[in-house]
C-alpha positions in Angstrom: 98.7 77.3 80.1 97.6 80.9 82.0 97.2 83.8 79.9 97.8 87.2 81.3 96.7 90.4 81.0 98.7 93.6 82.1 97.0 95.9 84.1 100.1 98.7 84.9 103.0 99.1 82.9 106.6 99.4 84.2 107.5 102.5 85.5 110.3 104.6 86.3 110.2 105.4 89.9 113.2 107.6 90.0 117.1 108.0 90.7 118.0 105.6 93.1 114.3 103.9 93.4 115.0 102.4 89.8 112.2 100.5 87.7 108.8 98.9 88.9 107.8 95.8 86.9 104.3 95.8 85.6 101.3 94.4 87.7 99.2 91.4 85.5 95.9 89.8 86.2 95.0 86.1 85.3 92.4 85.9 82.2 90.0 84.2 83.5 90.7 84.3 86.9 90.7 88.8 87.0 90.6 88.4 91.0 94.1 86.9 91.3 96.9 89.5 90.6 100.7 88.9 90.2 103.3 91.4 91.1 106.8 91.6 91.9 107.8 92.3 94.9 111.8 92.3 96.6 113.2 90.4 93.5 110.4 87.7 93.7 107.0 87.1 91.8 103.8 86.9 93.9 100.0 85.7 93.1 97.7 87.4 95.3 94.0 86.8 95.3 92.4 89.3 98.1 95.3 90.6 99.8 95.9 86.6 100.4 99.6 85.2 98.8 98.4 82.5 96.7 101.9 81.5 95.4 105.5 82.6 94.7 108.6 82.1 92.9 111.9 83.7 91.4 110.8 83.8 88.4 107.5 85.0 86.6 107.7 81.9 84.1 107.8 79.4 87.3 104.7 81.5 89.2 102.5 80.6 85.9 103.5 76.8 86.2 102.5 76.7 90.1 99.3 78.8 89.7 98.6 76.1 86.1 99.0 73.5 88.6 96.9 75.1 91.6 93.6 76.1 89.2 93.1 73.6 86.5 
């Protein structure tokens, strides 16, 4: 199983703008970040979409899958 590490917190981006979810890096693997992005979680590694999915939990199965 990945382990992640945050690297921004949420924030509050304003009235009508609403909350940003937090940015996280792979332990291990610092180069690949995962952010959400239009409802849907993405790995990036370089500016280059490694992976996606709806959910955050499903992202760390793929990317589990895709590493080791």
């Amino acid at each position: 199983m990945l382990k992640l590490k945050k690297v921004n917190s949420s924030k509050w981006e304003g009235n009508g703008m609403g909350i940003s979810k937090a940015d996280w890096v792979v332990c291990g693997f610092e180069n690949i970040i995962i952010t959400n992005f239009a409802g849907e979680w993405h790995a990036k590694d370089s500016d280059k979409r490694i992976a996606s999915a709806y959910t955050r939990k499903e992202l760390i199965e793929i990317l589990s899958n895709k590493l080791y």
